[in-house]
N, C-alpha and C positions, 0 to 999 in steps of 0.2 A: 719983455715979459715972456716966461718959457709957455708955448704951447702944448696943452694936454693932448699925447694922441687921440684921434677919435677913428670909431670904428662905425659898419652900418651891420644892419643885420643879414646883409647876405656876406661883409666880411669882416666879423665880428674879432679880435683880439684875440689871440691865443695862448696860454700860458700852461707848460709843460713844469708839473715838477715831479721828476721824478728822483728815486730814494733808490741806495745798492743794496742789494742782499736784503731785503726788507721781507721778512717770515708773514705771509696771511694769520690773523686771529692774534694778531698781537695788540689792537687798538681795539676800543670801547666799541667803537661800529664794527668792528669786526668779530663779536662774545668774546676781547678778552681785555685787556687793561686799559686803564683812562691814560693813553700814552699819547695820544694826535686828541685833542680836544678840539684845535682849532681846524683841522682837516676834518674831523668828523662835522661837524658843527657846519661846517662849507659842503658836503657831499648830502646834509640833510637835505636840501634842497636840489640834490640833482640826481643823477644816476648813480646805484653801486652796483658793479657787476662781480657775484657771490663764486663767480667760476671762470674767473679769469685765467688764461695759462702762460708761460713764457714759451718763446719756438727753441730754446734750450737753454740751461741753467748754467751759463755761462758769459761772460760781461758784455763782448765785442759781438760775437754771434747775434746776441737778444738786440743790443742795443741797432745792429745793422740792420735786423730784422725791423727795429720798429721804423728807421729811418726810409726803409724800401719798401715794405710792405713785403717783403719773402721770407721763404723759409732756407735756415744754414745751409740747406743743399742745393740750392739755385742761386743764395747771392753769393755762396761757396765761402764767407767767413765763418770757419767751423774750430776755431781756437784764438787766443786772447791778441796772439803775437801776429795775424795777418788781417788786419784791419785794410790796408794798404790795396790788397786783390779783391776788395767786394766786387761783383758782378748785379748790374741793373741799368734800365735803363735812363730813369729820373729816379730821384728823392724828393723826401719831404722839400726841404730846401728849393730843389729846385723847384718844384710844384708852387710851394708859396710865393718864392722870387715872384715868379711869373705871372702868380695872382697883384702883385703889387704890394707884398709885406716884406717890410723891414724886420730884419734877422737878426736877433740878440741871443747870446749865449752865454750861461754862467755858472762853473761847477767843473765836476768830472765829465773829459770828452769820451776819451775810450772807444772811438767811431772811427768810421774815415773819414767822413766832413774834418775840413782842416779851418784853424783858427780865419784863413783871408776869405770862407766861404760865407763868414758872418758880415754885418754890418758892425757889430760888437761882439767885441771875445773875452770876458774874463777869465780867465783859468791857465794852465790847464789846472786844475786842483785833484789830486790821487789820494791814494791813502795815508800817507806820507807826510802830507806838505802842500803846500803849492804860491803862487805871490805872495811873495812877506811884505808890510809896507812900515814894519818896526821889528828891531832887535829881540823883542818877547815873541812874536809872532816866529821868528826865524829860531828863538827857542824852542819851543812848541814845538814846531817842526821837526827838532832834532831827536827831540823827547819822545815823538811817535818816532823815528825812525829804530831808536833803542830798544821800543817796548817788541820789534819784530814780531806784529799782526799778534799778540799774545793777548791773553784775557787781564786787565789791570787791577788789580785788587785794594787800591787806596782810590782816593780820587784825585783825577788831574791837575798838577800844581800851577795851573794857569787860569784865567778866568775863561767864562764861557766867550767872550766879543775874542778872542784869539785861537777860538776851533774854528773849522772850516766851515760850517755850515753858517756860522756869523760871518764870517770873511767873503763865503760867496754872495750873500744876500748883500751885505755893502756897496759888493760890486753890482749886484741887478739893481738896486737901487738908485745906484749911481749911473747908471745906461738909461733908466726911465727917467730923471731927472734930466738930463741931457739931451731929449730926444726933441724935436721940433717936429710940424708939416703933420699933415695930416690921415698919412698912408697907417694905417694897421701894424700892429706887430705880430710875430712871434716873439715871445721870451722863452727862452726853455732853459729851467734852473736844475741842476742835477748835483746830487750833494753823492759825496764819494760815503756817505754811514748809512744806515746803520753795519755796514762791512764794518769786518773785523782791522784793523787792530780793535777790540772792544777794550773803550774807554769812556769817561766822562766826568765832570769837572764836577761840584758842589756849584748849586742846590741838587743837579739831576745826580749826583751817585746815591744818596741816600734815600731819593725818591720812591724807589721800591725797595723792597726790602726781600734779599735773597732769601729769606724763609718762605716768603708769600707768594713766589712767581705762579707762574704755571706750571703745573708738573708735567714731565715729560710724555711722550706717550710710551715708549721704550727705550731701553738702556742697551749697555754692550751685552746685555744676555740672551738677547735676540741675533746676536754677529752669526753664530752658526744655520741659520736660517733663513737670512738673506744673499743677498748676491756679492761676488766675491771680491766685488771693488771696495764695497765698503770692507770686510776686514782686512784688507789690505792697506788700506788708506787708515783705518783705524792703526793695527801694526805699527806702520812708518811713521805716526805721529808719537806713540806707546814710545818706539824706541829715541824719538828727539825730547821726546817730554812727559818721561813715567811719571804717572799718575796724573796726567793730565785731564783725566774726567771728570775729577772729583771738584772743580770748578765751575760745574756746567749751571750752579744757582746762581754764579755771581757775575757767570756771562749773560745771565738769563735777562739780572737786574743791571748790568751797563746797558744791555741791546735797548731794554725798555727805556730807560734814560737818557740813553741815545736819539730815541724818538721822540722825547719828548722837547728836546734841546730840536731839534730838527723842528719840533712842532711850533715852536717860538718863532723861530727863527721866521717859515713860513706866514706866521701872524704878521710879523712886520711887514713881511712884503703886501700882503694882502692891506695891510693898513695903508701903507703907500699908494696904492693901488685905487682906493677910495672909489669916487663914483665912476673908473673908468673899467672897475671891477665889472658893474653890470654889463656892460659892453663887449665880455671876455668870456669866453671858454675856456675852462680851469682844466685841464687831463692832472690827474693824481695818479702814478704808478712806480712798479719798480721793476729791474730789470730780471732779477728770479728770487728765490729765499734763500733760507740758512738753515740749518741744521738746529742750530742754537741747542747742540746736546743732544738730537736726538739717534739713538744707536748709539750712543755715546762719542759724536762727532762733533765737529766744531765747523763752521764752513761750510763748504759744497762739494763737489767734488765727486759723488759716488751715484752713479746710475740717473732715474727719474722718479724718484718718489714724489710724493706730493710736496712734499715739507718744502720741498727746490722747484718745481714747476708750479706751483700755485701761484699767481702775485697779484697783491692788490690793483684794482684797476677802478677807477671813477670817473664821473663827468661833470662838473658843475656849469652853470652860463644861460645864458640866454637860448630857450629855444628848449631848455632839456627839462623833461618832467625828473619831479622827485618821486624816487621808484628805487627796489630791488630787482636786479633780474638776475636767476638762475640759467641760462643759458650757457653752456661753455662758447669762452669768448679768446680772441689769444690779441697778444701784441703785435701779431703782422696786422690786426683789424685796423689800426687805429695812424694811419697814412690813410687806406681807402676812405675812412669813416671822414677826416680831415677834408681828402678831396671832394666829396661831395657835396662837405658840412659850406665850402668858400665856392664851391660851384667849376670844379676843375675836373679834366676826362681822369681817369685810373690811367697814369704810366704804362704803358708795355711790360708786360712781366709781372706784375703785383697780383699776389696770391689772395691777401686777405679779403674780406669783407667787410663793405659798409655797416655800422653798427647804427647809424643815424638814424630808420626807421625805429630802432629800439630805444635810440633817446629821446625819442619822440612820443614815448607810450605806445607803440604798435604793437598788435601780435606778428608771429613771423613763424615762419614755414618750420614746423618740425626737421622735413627732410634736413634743411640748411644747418639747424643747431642744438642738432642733437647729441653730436660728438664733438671732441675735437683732438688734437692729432699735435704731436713734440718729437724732438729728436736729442740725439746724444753721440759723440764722438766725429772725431776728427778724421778717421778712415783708416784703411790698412786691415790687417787683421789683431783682433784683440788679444793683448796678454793677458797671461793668467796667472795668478795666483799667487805664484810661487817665483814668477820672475820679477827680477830685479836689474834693468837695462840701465844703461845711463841718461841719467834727467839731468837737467837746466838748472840743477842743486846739486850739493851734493847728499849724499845717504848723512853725515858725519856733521855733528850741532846741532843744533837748535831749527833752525829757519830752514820751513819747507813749504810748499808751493800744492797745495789739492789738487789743481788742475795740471795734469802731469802726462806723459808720454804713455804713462799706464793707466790712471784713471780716465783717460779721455781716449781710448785706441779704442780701434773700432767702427759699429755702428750699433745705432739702440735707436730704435722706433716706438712710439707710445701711441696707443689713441683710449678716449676715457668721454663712455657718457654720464649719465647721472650719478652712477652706482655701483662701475664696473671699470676697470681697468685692463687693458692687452699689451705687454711686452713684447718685443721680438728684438732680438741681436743677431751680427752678424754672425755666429756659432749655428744659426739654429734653435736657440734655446727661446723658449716662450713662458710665459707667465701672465696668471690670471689670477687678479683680486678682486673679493667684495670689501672696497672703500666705505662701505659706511657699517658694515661687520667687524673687518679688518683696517683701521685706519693706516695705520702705522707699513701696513704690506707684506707681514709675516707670512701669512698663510698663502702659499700658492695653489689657486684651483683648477690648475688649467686640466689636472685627470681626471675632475669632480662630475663624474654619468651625469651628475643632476643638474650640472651647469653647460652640458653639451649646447644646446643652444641657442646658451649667452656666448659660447667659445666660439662658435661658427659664425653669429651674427658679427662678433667685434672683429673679427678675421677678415671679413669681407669688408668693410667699412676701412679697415686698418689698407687694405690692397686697393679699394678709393682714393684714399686719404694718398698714398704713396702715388699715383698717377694724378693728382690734385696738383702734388707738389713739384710731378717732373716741370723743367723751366721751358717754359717758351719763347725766350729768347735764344738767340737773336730776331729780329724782326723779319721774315722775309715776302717773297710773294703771296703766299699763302696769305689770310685776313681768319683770324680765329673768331669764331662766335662770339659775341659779348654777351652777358647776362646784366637785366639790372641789377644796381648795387653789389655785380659780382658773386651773386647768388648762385652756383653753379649747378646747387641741387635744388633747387625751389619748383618744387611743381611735379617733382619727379618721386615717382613711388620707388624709395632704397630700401631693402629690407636690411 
């Protein structure tokens, strides 16, 4: 007879799922559509964090960040193609090995962690494809690969049990059913959607209905007022696919359908899952957003706006009150939060912070979470505008790539408290938004007399935030201060 794993409360079962390119305010708990019922439904009862950030809007970066607990400039993965060079000194992974949990993994990797770092590997699963175990499946397969990440406007001639996010669940499913003895797991389920190629099969194509979605918050008549990646990235895609804007309702209604097939899927597991679910801490997130149309863009790819740095972020499980918290919070948090949550030191090198007193119901130190702090680009110095270098595509068809030589050169720094946002790039150039005036990020105030000193304060926080993030690695003689739960600012008066 197969034994159910079992967990205790100091090392309680872990279950990661996390979603790609997943937009904030697209679900019912988030003010916008009834798209994750069954995730909503599960986060009623735990934590949702309303200001969640990614450490950049980009796959490999975020996702290494959340395995390390650092930021792109110290674990140094600062583009999709070098997973391979992260810099740290343990991981998640290793941290839990060590605790005594068994390691299961199912979905898109996109990391360094490599398939034998698991006990269980299902995947790898991309946007594309991934293990076929029938000829319609290895259809499917072929059929996203034609649609080239494009917006689909029929519905997928395949049933839903042959997208990926049923494929990957099979396979988690098929790992918990397998599993014996009594040690803990991690599971961590990661579905390559709602990324683009935007697609999806009946009943979810028709589930929303592109008339009704959300309206956007601006369109491409805002290009001349933002910053120059986007019309550039806008341009390049113009010239592979005029009039490609004019789709952005029916992208709007695959994304949401996308989520909601995602949300299914989820259910199952959770069903499976049954009473060993109490015993588990559920993390819900994603590794950045999407555009979904906004600027009239598709994707990611262009600077830090919100729409790309926001990402949903929740807690459910034993131990966590059911609570909203406004707090900005990011994805490097949630390793330290993990190591404290199973009773393990913080790694060497790990920047983020324990979030654990906050799933706890605590109050918590202003100084500590009052901003919080993102990056952008790969290094060098940024192009502009009007250049046109050679990319890893070509200029010439259809298929092109957002994340590019151009749109990612550079440097771009953010920090954002409640209300207020500061840019900085390697140029020199700065930028100042009122976020709940200006959503969208049109209006630049950084000359505005009357915002002098909001522009000063976020400046100074912003040149914190940047000495936060220098690395301290390697290890040497030297023994750096610790703070509990990595509070670095707690107690200390920052203006």
């Amino acid at each position: 007879m197969r034994s159910e794993p079992t967990a205790s409360p100091a090392r309680p079962n872990i279950l990661i799922l996390m979603t790609d390119q997943q937009r904030t305010g697209f679900t019912a708990g988030a003010g916008g559509p009834d798209s994750m019922p069954r995730v909503d439904a599960l986060l009623e009862d735990g934590t949702r964090f309303e200001r969640a950030y990614t450490s950049a809007p980009a796959c490999v970066p975020a996702r290494t960040s959340l395995l390390t607990g650092r930021f792109p400039s110290a674990h140094r993965v600062r583009q999709n193609s070098t997973p391979q060079h992260a810099v740290y000194s343990s991981d998640l992974l290793d941290v839990l090995r060590g605790q005594g949990y068994r390691l299961h993994f199912a979905g898109k990797p996109h990391m360094h962690a490599r398939p034998e770092d698991f006990d269980a590997y299902h995947g790898p699963f991309m946007h594309e494809g991934g293990p076929a175990d029938s000829a319609e499946e290895e259809a499917f397969d072929a059929w996203l690969h034609e649609l080239d990440h494009s917006v689909a406007h029929e519905p997928a001639p395949f049933a839903p049990e042959v997208q990926l996010p049923s494929r990957i669940i099979d396979g988690a499913i098929r790992d918990l059913d397998a599993m014996t003895g009594e040690d803990p797991f991690l599971l961590w389920v990661s579905f390559p959607e709602p990324h683009n190629p935007y697609q999806v099969p009946e009943p979810y194509f028709s589930m929303f209905d592109p008339a009704e979605v959300p309206d956007r918050t601006v369109g491409p008549e805002v290009l001349d007022r933002v910053g120059w990646r986007f019309r550039w990235l806008h341009a390049l895609i113009e010239d592979k696919r005029p009039g490609f804007d004019a789709e952005w309702r029916r992208l709007r209604a695959n994304y949401l359908g996308m989520l909601r097939l995602i949300d299914d899927q989820i259910g199952r597991l959770l069903d499976r899952l049954g009473p060993a679910l109490e015993e588990t801490v559920v993390i819900v997130l994603s590794d950045h957003g999407d555009l979904v149309g906004e600027y009239g863009l598709q994707r990611k790819g262009a600077g830090l706006p919100e729409a790309l740095v926001r990402i949903p972020l929740g807690v459910a499980g034993p131990g966590v009150s059911a609570q909203r918290r406004a707090e900005p919070v990011s994805i490097v948090d949630v390793l330290p939060t993990l190591c404290e949550l199973v009773g393990a030191p913080f790694p060497p090198g790990v920047q983020g912070r324990s979030l654990l007193p906050l799933l706890e119901g605590e109050d918590v130190p202003a100084e500590e979470f009052s901003t919080m702090y993102a990056e952008h680009g790969y290094g060098g110095v940024s192009y502009g505008e009007r250049d046109r270098p050679p990319l890893h595509f070509p200029y010439e068809g259809r298929s092109f790539d957002e994340l590019n030589s151009v749109t990612q050169s550079g440097e771009m720094r953010m920090v954002v408290d409640g209300r207020y946002k500061l840019i900085a790039d390697d140029l020199g150039t700065f930028s100042l938004h009122d976020l709940q005036q200006d959503p969208a990020e049109v209006h630049d105030l950084i000359d505005d007399p009357a915002l002098a000193e909001v522009r000063e304060r976020l400046l100074r926080r912003l040149s914190l935030w940047m000495m936060r993030v220098a690395d301290d690695l390697p290890v040497g003689a030297y023994r750096p201060r610790e703070a509990p739960h990595n509070w670095r600012w707690a107690g200390r008066e920052i203006t």
